[in-house]
KEVEXDREN-51173 format. One line per field, with one value per atom (N, C-alpha, C): atom name; residue number from 1; residue in three letters; x, y, z. Coordinates in steps of 0.2 Angstrom, whole numbers, padded with zeros to 4 digits. Atoms other than C-alpha are relative to their C-alpha. Example, Ala and Ser with C-alpha at 12.3 -4.5 7.8 and 13.67 -1.06 7.14 Angstrom:
BEGIN
atom	c(N;CA;C;N;CA;C)
seq	c(1;1;1;2;2;2)
type	c(Ala;Ala;Ala;Ser;Ser;Ser)
xx	c(0004;0062;0004;-0004;0068;-0004)
yy	c(-0006;-0022;0006;-0006;-0005;0005)
zz	c(0000;0039;0000;-0001;0036;0003)
//
This chain:
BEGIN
atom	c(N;CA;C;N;CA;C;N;CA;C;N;CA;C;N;CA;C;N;CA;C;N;CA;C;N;CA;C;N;CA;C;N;CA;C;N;CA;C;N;CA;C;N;CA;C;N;CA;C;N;CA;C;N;CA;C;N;CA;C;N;CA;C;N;CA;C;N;CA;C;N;CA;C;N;CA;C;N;CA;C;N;CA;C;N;CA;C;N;CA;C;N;CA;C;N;CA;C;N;CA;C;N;CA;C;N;CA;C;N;CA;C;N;CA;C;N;CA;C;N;CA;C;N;CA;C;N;CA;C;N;CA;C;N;CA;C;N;CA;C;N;CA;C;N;CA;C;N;CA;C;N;CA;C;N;CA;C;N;CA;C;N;CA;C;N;CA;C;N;CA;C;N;CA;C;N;CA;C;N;CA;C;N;CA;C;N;CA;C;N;CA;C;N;CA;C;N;CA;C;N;CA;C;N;CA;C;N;CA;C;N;CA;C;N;CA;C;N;CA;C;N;CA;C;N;CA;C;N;CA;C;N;CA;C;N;CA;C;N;CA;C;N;CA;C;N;CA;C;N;CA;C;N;CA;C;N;CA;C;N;CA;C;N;CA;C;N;CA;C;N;CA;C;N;CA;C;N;CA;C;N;CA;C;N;CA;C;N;CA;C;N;CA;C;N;CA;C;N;CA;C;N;CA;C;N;CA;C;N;CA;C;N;CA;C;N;CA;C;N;CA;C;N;CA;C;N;CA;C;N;CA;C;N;CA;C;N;CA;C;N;CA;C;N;CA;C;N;CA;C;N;CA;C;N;CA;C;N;CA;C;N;CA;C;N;CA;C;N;CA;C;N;CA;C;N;CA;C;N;CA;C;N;CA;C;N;CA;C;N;CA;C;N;CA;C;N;CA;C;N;CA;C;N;CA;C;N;CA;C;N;CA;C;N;CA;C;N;CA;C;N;CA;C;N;CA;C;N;CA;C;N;CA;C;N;CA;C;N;CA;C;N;CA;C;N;CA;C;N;CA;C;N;CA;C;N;CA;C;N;CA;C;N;CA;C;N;CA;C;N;CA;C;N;CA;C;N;CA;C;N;CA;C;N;CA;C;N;CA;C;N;CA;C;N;CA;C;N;CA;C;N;CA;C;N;CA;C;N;CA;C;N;CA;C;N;CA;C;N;CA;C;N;CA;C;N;CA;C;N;CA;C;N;CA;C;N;CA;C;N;CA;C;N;CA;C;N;CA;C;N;CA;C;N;CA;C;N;CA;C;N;CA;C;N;CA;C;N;CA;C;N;CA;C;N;CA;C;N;CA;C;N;CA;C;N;CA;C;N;CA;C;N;CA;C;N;CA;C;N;CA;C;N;CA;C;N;CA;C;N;CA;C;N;CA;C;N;CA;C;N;CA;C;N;CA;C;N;CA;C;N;CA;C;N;CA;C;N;CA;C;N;CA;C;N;CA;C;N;CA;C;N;CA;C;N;CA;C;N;CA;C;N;CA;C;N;CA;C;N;CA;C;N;CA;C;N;CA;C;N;CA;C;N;CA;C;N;CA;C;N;CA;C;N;CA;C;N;CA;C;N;CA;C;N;CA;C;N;CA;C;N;CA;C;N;CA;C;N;CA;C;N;CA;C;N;CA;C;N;CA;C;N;CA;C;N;CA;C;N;CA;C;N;CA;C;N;CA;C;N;CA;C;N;CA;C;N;CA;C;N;CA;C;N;CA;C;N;CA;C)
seq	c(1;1;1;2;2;2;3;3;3;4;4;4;5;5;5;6;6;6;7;7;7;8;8;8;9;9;9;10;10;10;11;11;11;12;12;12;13;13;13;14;14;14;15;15;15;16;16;16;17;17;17;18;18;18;19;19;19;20;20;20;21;21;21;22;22;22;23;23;23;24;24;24;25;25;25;26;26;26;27;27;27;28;28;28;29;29;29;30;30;30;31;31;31;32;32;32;33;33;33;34;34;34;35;35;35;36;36;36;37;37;37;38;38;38;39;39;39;40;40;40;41;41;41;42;42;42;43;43;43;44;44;44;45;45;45;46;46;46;47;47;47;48;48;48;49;49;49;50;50;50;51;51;51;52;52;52;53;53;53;54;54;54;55;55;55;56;56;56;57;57;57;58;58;58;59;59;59;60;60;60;61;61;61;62;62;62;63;63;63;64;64;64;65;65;65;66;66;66;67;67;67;68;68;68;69;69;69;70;70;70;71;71;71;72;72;72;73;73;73;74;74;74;75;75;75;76;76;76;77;77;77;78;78;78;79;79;79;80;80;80;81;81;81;82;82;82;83;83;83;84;84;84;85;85;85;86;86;86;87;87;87;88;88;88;89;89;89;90;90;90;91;91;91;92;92;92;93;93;93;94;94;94;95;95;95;96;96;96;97;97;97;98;98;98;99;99;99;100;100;100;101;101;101;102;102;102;103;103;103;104;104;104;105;105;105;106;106;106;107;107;107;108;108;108;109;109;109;110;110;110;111;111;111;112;112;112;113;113;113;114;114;114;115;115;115;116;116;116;117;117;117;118;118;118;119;119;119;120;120;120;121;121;121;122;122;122;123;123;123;124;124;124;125;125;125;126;126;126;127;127;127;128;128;128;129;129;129;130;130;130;131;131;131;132;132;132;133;133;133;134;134;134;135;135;135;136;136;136;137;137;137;138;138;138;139;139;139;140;140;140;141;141;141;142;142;142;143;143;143;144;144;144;145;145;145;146;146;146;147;147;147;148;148;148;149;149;149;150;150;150;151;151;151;152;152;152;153;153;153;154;154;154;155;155;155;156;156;156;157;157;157;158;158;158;159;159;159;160;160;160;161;161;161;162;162;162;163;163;163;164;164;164;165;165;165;166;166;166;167;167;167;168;168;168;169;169;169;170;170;170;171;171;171;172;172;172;173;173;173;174;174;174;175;175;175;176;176;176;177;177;177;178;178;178;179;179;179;180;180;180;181;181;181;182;182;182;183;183;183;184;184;184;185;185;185;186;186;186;187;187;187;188;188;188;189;189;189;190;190;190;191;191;191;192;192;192;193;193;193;194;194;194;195;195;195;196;196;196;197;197;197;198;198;198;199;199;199;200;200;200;201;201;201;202;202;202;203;203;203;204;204;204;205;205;205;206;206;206;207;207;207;208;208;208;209;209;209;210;210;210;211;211;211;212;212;212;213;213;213;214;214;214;215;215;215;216;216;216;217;217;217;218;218;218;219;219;219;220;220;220)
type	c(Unk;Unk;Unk;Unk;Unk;Unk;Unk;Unk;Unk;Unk;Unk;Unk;Unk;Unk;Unk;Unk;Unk;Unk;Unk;Unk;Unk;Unk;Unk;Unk;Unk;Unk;Unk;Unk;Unk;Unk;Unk;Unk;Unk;Unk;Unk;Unk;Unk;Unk;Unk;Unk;Unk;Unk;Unk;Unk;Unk;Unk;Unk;Unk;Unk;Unk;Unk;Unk;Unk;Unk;Unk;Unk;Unk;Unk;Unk;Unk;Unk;Unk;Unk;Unk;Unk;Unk;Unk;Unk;Unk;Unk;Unk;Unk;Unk;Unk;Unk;Unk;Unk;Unk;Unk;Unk;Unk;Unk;Unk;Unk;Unk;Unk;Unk;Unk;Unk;Unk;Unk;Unk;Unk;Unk;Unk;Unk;Unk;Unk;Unk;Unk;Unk;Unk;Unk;Unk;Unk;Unk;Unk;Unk;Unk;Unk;Unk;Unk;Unk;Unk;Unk;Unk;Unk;Unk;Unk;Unk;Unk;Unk;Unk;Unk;Unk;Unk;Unk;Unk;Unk;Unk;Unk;Unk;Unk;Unk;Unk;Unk;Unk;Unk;Unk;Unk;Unk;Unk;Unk;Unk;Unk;Unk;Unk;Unk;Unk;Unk;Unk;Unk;Unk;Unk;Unk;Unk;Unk;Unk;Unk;Unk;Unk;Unk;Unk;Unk;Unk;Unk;Unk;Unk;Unk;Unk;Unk;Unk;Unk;Unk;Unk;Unk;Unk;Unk;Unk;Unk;Unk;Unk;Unk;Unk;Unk;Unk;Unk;Unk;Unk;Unk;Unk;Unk;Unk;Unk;Unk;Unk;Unk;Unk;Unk;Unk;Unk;Unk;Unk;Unk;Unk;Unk;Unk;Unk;Unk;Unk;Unk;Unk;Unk;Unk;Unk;Unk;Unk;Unk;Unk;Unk;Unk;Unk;Unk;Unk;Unk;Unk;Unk;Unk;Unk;Unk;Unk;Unk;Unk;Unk;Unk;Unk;Unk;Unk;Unk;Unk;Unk;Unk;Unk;Unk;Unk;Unk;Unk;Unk;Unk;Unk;Unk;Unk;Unk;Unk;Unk;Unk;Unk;Unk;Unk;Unk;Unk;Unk;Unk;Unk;Unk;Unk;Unk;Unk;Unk;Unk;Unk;Unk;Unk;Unk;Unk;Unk;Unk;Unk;Unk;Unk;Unk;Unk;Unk;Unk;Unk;Unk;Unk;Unk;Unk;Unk;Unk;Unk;Unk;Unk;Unk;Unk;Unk;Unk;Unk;Unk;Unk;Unk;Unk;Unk;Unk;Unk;Unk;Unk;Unk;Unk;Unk;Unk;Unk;Unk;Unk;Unk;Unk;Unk;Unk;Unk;Unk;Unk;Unk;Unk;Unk;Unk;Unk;Unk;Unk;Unk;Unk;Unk;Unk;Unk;Unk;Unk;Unk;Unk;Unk;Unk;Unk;Unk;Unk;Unk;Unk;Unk;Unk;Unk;Unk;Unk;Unk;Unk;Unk;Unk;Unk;Unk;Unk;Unk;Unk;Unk;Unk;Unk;Unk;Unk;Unk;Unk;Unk;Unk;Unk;Unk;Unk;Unk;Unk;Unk;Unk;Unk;Unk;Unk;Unk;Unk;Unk;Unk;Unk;Unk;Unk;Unk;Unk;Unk;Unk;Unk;Unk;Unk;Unk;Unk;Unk;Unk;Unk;Unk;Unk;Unk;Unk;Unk;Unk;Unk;Unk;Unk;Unk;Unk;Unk;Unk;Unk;Unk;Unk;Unk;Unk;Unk;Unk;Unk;Unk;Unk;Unk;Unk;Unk;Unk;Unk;Unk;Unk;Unk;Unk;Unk;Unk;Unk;Unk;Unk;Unk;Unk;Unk;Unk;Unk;Unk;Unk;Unk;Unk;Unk;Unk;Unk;Unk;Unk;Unk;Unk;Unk;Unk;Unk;Unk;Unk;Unk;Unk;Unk;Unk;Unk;Unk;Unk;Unk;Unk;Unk;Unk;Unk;Unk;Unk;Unk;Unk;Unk;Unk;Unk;Unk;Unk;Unk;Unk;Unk;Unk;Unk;Unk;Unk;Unk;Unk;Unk;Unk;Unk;Unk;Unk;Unk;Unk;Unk;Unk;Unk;Unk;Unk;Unk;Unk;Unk;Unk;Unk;Unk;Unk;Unk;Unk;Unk;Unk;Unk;Unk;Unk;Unk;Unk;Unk;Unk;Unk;Unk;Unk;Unk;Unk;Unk;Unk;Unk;Unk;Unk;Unk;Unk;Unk;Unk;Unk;Unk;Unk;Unk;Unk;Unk;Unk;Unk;Unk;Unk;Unk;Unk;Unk;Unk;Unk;Unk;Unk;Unk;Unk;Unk;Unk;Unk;Unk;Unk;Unk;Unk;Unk;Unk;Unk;Unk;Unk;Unk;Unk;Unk;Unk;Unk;Unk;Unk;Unk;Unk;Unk;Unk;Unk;Unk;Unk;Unk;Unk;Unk;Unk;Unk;Unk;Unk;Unk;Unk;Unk;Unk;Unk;Unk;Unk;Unk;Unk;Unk;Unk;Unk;Unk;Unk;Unk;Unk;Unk;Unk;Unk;Unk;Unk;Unk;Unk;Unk;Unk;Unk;Unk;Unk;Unk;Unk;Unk;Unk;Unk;Unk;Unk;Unk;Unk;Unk;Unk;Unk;Unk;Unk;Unk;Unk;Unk;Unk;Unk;Unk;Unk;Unk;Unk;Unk;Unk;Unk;Unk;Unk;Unk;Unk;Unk;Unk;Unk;Unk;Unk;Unk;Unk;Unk;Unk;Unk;Unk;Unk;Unk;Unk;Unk;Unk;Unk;Unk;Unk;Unk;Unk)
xx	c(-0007;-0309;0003;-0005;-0299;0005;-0006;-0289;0007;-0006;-0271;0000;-0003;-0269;0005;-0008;-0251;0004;-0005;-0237;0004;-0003;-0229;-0005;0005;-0244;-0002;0001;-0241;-0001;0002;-0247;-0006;0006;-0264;0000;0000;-0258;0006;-0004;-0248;0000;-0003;-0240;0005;-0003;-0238;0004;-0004;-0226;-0002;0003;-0228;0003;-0003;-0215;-0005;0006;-0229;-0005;0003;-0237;0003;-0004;-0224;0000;-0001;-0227;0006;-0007;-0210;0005;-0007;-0201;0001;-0002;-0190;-0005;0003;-0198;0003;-0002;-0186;0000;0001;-0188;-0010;0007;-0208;-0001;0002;-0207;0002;-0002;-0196;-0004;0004;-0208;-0006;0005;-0221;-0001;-0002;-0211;0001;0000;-0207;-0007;0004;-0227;-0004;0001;-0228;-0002;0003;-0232;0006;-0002;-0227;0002;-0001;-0225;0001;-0002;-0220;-0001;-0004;-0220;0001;-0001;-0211;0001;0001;-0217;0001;-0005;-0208;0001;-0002;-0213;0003;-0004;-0203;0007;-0008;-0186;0001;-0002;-0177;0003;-0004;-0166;0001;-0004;-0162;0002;-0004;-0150;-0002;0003;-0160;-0006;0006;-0175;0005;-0004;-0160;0002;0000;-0156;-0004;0005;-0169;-0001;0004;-0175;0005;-0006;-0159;-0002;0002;-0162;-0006;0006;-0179;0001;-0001;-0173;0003;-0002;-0162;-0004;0002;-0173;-0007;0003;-0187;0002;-0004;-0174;0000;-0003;-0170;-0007;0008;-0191;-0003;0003;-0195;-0006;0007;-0205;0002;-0002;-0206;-0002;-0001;-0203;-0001;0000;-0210;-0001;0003;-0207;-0004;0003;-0218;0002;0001;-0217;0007;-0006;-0198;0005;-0006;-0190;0006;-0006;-0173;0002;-0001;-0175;-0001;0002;-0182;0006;-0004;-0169;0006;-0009;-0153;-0001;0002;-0161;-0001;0004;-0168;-0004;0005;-0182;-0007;0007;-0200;-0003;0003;-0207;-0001;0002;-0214;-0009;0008;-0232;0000;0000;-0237;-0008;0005;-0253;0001;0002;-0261;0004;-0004;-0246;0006;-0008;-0233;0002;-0001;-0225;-0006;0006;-0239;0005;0000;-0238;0004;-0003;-0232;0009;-0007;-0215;0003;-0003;-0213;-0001;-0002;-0216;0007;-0006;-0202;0005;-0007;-0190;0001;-0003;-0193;0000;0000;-0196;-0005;0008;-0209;0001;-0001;-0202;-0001;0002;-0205;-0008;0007;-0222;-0001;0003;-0232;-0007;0005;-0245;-0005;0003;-0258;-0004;0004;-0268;-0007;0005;-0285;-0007;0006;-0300;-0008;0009;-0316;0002;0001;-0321;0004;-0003;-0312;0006;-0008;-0295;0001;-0001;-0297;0001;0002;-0302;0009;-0003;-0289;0007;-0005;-0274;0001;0000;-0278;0002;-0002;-0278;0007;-0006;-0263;0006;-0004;-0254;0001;-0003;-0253;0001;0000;-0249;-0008;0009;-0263;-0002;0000;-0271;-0002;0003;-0275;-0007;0005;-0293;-0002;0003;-0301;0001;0001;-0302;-0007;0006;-0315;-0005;0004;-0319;0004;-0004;-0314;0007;-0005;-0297;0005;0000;-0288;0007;-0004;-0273;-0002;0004;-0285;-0006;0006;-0298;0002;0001;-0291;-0004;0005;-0300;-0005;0007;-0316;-0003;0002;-0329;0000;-0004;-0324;-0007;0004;-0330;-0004;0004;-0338;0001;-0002;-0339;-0001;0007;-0353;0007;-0002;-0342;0008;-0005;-0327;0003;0000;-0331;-0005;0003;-0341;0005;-0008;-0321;0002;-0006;-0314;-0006;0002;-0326;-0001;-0001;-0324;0008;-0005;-0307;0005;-0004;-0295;0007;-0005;-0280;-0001;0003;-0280;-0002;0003;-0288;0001;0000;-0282;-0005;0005;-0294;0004;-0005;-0286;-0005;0003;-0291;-0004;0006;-0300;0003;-0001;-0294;0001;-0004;-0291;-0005;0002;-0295;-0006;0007;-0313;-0003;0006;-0320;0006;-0006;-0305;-0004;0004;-0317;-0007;0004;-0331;0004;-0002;-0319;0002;-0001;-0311;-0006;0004;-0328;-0001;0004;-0332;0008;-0004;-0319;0007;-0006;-0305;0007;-0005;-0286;0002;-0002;-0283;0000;0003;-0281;0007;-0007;-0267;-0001;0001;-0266;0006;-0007;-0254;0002;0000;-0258;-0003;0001;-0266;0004;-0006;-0249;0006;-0007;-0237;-0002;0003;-0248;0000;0001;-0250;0004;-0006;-0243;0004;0000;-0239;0000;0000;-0235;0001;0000;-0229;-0008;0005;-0243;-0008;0006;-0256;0000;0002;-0250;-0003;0004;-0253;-0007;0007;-0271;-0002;0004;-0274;0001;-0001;-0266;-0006;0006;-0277;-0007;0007;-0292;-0001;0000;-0287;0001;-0001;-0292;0007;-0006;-0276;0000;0000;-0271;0001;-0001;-0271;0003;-0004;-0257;0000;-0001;-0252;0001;-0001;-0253;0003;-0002;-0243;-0003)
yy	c(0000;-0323;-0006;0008;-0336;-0001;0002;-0348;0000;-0001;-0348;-0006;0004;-0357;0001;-0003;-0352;-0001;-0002;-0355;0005;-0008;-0338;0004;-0004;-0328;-0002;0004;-0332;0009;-0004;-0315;0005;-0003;-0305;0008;-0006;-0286;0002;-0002;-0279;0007;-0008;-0262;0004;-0004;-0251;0008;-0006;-0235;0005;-0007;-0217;0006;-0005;-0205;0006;-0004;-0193;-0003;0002;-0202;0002;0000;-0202;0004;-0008;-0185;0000;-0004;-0179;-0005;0004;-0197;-0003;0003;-0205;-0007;0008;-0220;-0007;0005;-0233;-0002;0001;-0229;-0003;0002;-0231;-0007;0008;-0246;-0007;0003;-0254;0000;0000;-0250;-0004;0006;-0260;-0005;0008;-0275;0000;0004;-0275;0000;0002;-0275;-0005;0006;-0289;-0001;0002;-0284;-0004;0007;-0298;0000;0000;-0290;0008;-0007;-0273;0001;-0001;-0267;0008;-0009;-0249;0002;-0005;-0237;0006;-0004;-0223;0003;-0005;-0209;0006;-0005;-0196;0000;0002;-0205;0004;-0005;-0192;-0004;0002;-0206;-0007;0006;-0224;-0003;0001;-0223;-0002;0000;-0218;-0004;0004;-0230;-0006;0005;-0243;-0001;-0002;-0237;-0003;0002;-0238;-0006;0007;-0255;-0004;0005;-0261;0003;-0002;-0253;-0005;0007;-0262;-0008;0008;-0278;-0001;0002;-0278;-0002;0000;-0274;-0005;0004;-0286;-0006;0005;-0298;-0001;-0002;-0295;-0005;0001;-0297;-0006;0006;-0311;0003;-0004;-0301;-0001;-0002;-0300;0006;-0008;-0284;-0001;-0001;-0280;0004;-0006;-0267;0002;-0004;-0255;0001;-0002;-0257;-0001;0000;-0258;-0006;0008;-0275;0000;-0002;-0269;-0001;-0002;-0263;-0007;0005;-0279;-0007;0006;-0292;0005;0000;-0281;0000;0001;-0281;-0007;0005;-0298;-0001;-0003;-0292;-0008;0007;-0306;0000;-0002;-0299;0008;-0007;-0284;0000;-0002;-0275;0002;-0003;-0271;0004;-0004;-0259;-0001;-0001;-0256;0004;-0005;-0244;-0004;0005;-0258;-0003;0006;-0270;-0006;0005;-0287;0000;0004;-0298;-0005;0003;-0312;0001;0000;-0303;0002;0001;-0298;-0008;0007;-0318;-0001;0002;-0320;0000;-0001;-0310;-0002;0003;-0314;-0007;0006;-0332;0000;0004;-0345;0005;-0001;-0341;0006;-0005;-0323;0001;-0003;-0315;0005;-0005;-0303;0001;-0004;-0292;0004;-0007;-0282;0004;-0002;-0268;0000;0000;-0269;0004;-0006;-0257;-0003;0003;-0267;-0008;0007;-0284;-0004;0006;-0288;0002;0000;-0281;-0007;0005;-0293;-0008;0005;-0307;-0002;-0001;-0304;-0001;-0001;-0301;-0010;0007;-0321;-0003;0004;-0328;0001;-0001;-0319;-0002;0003;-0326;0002;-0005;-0314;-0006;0006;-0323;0003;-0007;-0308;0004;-0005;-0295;0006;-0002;-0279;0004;-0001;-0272;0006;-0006;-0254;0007;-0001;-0242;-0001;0005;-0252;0009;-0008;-0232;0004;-0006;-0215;0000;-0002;-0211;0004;-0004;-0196;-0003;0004;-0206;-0005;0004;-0216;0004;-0004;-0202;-0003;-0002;-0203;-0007;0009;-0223;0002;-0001;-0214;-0001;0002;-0219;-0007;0006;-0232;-0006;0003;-0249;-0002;0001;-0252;-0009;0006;-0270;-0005;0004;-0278;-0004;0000;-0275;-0006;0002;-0282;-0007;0007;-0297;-0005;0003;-0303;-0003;0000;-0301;-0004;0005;-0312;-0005;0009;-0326;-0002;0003;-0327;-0003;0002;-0326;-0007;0005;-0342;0003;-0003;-0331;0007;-0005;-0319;0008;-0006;-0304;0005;-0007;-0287;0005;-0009;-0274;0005;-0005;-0259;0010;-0004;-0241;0003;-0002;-0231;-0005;0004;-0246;0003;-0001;-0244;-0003;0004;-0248;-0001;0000;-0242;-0005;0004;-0252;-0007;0005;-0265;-0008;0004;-0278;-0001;0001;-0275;-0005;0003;-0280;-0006;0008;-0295;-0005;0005;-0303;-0002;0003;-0306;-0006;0006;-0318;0002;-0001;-0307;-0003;0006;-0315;0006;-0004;-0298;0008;-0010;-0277;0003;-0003;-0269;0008;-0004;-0252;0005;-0005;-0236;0003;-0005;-0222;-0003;0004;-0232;-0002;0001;-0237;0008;-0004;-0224;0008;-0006;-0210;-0001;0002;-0218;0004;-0003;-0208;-0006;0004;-0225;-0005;0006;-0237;-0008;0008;-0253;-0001;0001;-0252;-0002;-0001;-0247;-0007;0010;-0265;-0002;0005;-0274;0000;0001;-0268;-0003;0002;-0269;-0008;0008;-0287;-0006;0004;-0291;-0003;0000;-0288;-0004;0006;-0302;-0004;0009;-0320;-0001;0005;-0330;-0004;0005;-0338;-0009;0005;-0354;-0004;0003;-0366;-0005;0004;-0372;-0008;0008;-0391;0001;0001;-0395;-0009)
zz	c(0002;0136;-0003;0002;0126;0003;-0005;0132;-0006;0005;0125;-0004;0004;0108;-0005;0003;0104;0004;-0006;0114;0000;0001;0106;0002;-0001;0111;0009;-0006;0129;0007;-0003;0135;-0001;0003;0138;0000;-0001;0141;-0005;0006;0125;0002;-0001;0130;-0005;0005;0116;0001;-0002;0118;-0004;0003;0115;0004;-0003;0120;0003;-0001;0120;0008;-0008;0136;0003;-0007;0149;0004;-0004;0156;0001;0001;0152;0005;-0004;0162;-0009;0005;0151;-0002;0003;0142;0002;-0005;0147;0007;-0007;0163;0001;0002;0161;-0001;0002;0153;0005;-0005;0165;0006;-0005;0178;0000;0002;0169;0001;0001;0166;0008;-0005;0184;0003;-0002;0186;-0003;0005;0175;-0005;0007;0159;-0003;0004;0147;-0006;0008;0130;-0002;0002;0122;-0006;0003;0108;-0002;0000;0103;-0007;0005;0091;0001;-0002;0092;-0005;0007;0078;0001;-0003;0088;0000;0003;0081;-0005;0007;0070;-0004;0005;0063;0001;0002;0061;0007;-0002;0071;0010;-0006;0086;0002;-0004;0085;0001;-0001;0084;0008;-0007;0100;0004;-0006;0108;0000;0000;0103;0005;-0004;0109;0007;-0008;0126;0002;-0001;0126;0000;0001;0121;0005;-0005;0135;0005;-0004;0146;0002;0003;0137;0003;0000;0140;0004;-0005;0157;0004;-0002;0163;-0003;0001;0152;-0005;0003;0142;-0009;0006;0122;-0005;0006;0109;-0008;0004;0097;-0006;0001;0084;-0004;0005;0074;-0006;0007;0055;-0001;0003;0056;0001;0000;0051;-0001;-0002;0050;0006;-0007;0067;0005;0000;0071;0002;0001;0065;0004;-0002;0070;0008;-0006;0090;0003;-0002;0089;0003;-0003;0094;-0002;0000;0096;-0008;0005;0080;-0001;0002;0072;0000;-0002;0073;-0007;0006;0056;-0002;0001;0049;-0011;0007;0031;-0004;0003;0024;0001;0001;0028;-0004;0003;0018;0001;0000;0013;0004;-0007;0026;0001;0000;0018;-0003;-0001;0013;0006;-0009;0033;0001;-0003;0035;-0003;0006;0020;0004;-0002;0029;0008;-0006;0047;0000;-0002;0047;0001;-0001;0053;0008;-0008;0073;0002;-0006;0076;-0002;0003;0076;-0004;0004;0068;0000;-0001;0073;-0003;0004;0064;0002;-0004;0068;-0006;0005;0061;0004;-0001;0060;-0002;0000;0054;-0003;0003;0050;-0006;0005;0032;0001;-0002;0038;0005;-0003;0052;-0003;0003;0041;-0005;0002;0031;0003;-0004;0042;0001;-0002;0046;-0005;0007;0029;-0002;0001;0027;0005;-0005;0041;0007;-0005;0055;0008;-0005;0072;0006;-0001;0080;-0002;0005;0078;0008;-0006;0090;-0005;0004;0084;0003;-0005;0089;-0007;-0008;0094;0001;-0002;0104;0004;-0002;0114;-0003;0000;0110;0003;-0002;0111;-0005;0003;0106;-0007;0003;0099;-0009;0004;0087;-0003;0003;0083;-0009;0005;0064;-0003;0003;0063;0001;0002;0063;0006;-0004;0075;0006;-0005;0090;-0002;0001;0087;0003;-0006;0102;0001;-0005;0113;-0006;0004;0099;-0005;0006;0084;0002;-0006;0096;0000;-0001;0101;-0006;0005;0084;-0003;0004;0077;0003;-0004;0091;-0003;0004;0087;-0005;0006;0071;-0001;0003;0071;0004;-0005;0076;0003;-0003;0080;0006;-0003;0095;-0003;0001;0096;0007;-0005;0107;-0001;0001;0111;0002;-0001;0107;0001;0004;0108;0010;-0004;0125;0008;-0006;0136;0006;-0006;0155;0004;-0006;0172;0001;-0001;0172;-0005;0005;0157;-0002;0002;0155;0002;-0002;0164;-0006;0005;0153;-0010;0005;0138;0000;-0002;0144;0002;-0004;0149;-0007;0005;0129;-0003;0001;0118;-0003;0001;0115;0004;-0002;0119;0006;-0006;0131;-0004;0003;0129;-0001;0003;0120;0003;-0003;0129;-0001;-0002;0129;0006;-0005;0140;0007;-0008;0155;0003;-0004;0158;0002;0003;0150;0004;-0001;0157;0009;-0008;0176;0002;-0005;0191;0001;-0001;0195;-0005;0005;0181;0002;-0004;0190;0003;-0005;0200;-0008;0003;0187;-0006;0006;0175;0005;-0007;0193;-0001;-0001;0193;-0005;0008;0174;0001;0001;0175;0005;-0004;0189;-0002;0001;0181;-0006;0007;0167;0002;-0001;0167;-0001;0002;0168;-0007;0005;0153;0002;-0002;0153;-0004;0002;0148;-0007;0004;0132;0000;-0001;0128;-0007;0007;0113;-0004)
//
């Protein structure tokens, strides 16, 4: 696992959101459960928003709560949503605006995420400035089917040690094989439903976070 070279990228467990997980609890309440198991970063995607209005909402609810725990948000695709929450950054994919006009608009100081699916997207995401990237799906998973076949650990870890900005395994993640991921050069595991879906979500970051090396402290 890499050691921390960012002092913005100051977390190893990125919990992505998915109304669709929660066995029918509210999402806020979920995520709050997280944060108080110490997840460290967020970000919400939220295609179940009918309007504007409503992802605004929520991001505010999150940011609060973000706010509260020490944690940072980030949202999906939506830099409006973004800027009027003041939210950490945005998560950005292949169908979003380039990259460097999300740097334009949000500045040098937030982040920006991408997700990427093989070797030259990754390569790419870099050159073009991303702060990370999450990469996958590293196993099966039903959320990820439409990315083709999972890349497995090989493909994984080839991508983290190439690149100099972290690297999230995304994709299949959870308790059982979380350790196998974490043992090659990625920066940690970006995950949905192994939270969102837990009987138990505080409890289930505790474990997950368990099972990940400690960062270690930026030097400036």
């Amino acid at each position: 696992m890499k050691e921390l070279d960012s002092p913005w990228i100051d977390f190893n467990l990125y919990l992505i959101t998915g109304r669709g997980e929660t066995l029918g609890r509210n999402l806020e309440f979920v995520v709050e459960e997280a944060l108080r198991g110490g997840v460290r970063a967020v970000q919400l995607r939220d295609k179940s928003a009918t309007s504007t209005k409503e992802l605004y909402e929520t991001a505010q609810e999150l940011r609060r709560l973000t706010s509260r725990y020490g944690a940072k948000l980030l949202i999906n695709d939506r830099i409006d949503v973004a800027l009027a929450v003041e939210a950490d950054g945005v998560h950005i994919g292949s169908s979003s605006l380039p990259l460097y006009k999300v740097r334009r608009l949000l500045g040098e100081r937030k982040l920006i995420g991408v997700s990427c699916h093989n070797q030259t997207q990754a390569i790419t995401a870099q050159e073009m400035g991303a702060d990370f990237i999450t990469f996958g799906p590293v196993y099966y998973t039903p959320s990820k089917a439409d990315y083709g076949e999972p890349v497995g650990i090989e493909k994984l870890n080839k991508v983290a040690q190439m690149l100099q900005i972290p690297v999230f395994a995304l994709g299949g993640v959870n308790l059982d094989n979380c350790a196998e991921v974490v043992a090659g050069d990625v920066r940690g595991i970006a995950l949905i439903s192994a939270i969102l879906s837990a009987p138990e979500p505080r409890e289930a970051a505790k474990r997950l976070l368990a099972l990940l090396p400690p960062l270690e402290e930026h030097n400036d």
